[in-house]
N, C-alpha and C positions, 0 to 999 in steps of 0.2 A: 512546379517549384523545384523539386530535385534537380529540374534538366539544366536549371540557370545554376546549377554547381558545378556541371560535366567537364567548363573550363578551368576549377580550381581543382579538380581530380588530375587533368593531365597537365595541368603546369608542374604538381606534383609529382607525376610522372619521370616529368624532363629533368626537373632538377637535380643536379651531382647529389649524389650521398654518403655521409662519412660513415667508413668502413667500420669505426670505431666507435660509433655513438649506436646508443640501444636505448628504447623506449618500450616502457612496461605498463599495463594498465589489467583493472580488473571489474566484475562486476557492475559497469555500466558507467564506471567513472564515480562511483561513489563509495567505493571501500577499498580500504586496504587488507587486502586478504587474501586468503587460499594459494594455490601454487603461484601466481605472480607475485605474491608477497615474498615469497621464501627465494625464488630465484632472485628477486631482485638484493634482496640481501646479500646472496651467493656473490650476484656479480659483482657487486660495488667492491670485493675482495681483490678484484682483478682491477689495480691500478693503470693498466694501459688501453682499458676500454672507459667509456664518457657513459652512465647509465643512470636513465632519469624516468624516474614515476612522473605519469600524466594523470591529473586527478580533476575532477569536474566538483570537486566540493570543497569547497575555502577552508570549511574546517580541518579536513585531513591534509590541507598545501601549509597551512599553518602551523599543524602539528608536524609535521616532517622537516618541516622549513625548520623549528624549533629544537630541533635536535640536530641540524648541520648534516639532513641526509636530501638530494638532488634531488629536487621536484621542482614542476611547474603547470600552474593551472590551464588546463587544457586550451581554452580561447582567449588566455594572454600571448601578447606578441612574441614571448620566446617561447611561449608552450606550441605555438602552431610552427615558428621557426624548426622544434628541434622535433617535431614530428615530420617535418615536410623532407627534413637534412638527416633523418637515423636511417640507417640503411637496412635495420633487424627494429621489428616490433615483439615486443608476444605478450599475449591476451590471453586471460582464462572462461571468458564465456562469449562474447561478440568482439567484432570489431570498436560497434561503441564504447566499449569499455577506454576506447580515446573518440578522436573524432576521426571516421572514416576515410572522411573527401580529404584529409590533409597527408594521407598513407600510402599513396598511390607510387607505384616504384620500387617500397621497400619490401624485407624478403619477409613474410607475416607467419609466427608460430604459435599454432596454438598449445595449448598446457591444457586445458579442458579443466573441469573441479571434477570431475567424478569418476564412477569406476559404473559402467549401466550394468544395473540388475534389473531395472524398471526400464521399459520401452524410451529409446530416445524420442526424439520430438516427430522425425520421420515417418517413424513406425508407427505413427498413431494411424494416419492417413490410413481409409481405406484401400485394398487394389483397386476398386473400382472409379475413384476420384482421382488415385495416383496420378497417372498417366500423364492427363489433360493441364491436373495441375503442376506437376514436374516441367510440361512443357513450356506452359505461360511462365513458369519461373525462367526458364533459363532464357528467353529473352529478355524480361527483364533485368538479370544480371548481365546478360551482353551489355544493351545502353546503359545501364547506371551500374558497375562493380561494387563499388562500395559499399551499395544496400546489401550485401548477401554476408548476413549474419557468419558465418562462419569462413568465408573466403581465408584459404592457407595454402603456403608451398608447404609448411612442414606440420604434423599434430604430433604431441607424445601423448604412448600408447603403452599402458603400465603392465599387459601382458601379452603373448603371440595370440594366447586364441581370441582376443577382441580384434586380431586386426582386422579382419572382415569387416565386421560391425562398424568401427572405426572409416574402414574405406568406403564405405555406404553412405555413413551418414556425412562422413565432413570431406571426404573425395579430395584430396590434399596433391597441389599440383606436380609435387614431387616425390615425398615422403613421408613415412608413418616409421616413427622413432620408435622401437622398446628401451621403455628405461622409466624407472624408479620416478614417482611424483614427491617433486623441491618439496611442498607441505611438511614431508614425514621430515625434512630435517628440523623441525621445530619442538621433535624429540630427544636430540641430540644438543640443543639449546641450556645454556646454566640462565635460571633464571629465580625469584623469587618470589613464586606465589605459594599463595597463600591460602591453595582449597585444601579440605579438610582430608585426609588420608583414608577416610571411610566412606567420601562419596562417591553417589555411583551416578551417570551422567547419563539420561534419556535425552537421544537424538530421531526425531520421526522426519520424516523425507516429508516434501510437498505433493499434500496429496492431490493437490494438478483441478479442484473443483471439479472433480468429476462428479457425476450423477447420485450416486450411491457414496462414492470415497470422499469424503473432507476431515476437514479437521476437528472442526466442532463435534460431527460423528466419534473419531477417535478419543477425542478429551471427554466425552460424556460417557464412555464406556468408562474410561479408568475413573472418575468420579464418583461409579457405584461404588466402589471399594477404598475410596483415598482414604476417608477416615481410617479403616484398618491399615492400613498401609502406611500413613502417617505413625498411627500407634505403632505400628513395629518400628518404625526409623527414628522413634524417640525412644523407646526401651532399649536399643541398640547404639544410639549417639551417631547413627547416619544420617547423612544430607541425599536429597535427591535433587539434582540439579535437572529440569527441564529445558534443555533449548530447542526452541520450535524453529521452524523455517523461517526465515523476518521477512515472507507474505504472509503467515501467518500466525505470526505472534500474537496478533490482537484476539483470535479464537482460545488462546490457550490465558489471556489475560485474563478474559472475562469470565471463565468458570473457576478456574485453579489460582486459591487466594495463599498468595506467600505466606510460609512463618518460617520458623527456624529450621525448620529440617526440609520443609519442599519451596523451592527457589526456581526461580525464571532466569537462564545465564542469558542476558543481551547482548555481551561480549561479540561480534561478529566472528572471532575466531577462537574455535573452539580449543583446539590441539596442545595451547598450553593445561587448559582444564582436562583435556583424556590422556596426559601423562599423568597428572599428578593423582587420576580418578582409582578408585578400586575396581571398578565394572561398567562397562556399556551395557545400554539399553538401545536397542533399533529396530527396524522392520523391515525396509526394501532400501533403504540407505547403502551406498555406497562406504557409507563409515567403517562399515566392519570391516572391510577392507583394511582399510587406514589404521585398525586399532589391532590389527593382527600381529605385529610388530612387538605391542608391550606386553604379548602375552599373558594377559589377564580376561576373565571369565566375559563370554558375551550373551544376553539375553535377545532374542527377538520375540518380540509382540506387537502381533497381525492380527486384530480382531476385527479386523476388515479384510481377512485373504482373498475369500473368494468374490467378492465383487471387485478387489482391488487389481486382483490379477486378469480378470475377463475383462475389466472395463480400460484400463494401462497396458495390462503386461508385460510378462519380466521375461528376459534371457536366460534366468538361471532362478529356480527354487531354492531357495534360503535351505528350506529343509533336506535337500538332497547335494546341496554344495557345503552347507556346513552340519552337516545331519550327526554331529556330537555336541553342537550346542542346544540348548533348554527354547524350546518354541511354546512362547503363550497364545492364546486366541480366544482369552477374554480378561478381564481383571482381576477375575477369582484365580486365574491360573497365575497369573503374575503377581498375585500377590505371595502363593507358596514357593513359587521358581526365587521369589525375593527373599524370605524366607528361606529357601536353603543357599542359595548363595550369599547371607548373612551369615549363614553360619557355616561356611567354609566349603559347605556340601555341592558347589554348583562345579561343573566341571571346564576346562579349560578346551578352546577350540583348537584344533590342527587345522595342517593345510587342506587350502578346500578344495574341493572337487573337482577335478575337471577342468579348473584354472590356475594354469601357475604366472602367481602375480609378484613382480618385480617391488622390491621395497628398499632397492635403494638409488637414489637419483644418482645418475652420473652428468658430470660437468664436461666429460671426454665429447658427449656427443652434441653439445652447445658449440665447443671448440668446434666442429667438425665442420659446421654448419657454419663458423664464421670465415673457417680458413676459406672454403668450399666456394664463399660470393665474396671474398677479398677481392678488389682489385688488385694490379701492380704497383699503381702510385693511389694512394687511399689520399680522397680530400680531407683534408685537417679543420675544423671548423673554428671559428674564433673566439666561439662561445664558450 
């Protein structure tokens, strides 16, 4: 089946591309979110470039549509037109995040959603399978490109010492960008909500169904203790917002029953909610990352460390990257780490270890890369 598409990948190829049009997508085609969301915001500032969300879900082409911002659904005839005619795409997690076979040509960047503490996808791979299977892959990417999940001329890379890791895993046909991830400007955003000034926001990474590591594991450990832990977030007038991974949300639905102080956020994007939050909660999440900025108190709680990290593994120990923030490693600990930092006693993190991580995007090095694949005479499209 694929190979009966190989002709619409390089007609794609052939056809002129307007220097000026940009196509955005995220998450598989079905959210609007993470750094493709924020850049694409960014650009639509720039009145002399044409920049359109490609979305695979009616509901979110409707809602955008509904507010007079550029989208089109992905296998409508101008959604594949202005994929086939954008000269720049950028995606935050696959190509799919549009449709691949209609990309061929244009210059493809990725923006990634994360910051890895936890092993990439690569890394999982034995050395002993590596090999063989690295090799079958890259034939298959010769005949069909567009299946290769990550295919990019350019990735941004939010500190130097990931480049490495970065050039390993995503091997970018050109370059590997440092520079600030779009997301964090969602900090900088005037907006009006409406979460409670004393919540504090637990974010737990996807624990990948590994063997020992899930989620159901993690939600049963804090279960022993929620009653207490409820108790103290009503004596105090705090909210604890949980937002689980949305593969795994339905684990965190069916033990941990809402009320007024512990809440399930389904919000897809979190970043309005950890501005306006008192305190994070995380564990191998790249979130900490992202919340280092608002300079407020961070908890990790890993009551799953050591299988999580033998079975995954991480690039960087939480505890030795951020080793002045409060590490729990059961419920009973997170319930007194909650506890003092309810009461003002939790302490604030510094820069962390051994990584210095850029936080703020720049738009210089988007310009860079357009001026960089401009042609002389740019085709104008009529769309």
């Amino acid at each position: 089946f694929p190979l009966t598409l190989l002709p619409i990948y390089h007609l794609a190829n052939i056809i002129a591309k307007d220097n000026n049009k940009i196509t955005i997508g995220s998450a598989q085609g079905l959210a609007f979110n993470d750094n493709s969301k924020y850049l694409y915001l960014e650009l639509l500032k720039d009145k002399s470039k044409k920049t359109i969300w490609i979305t695979k879900d009616r509901l979110i082409y409707s809602n955008l549509k509904s507010l007079n911002l550029p989208c089109e659904y992905c296998y409508s005839p101008k959604g594949i037109y202005h994929q086939i005619t954008s000269k720049f795409f950028f995606y935050s997690y696959r190509l799919s995040d549009a449709e691949p076979i209609f990309l061929g040509g244009s210059v493809k960047i990725l923006l990634w959603h994360g910051i890895p503490i936890k092993h990439l996808s690569s890394d999982h791979i034995t050395t002993q399978n590596k090999t063989s299977k690295e090799q079958i892959k890259k034939i298959i990417f010769q005949l069909l490109p567009w299946i290769k999940d990550t295919e990019c001329d350019y990735v941004l890379c939010p500190s130097p010492q990931l480049r490495e890791i970065y050039q390993k895993q995503f091997n970018p046909r050109k370059n590997i960008i440092i520079t600030g991830q779009p997301r964090l400007n969602a900090y900088n955003e005037e907006n009006t909500n409406n979460t409670e000034k004393e919540a504090i926001v637990w974010l737990p990474t996807h624990r990948l169904d590994t063997k020992s590591c899930s989620a159901a594991k993690l939600v049963n450990d804090l279960h022993k203790k929620l009653d207490h832990i409820e108790e103290l977030l009503k004596k105090t007038k705090t909210t604890l917002y949980i937002k689980p991974h949305p593969l795994e949300a339905l684990d965190y639905s069916k033990i941990i029953k809402e009320n007024k102080h512990i809440k399930i956020y389904s919000e897809i994007d979190p970043y309005t909610q950890l501005k306006h939050s008192k305190a994070l909660i995380t564990d191998y999440s790249s979130i900490c990352f992202d919340y280092l900025p608002l300079a407020k108190p961070i908890i990790f709680y890993q009551p799953d460390k050591e299988s999580y990290t033998s079975e995954v593994g991480v690039y960087y120990k939480t505890e030795d990257t951020f080793n002045d923030a409060p590490h729990a490693y059961s419920s009973e600990e997170l319930y007194h780490l909650l506890f003092a930092l309810i009461s003002n006693k939790s302490p604030l993190p510094t820069t962390p270890k051994g990584i210095d991580i850029k936080n703020i995007f720049s738009t210089q090095v988007i310009e860079e890369i357009f001026k960089k694949h401009a042609n002389k005479k740019p085709k104008q499209s009529t769309e």
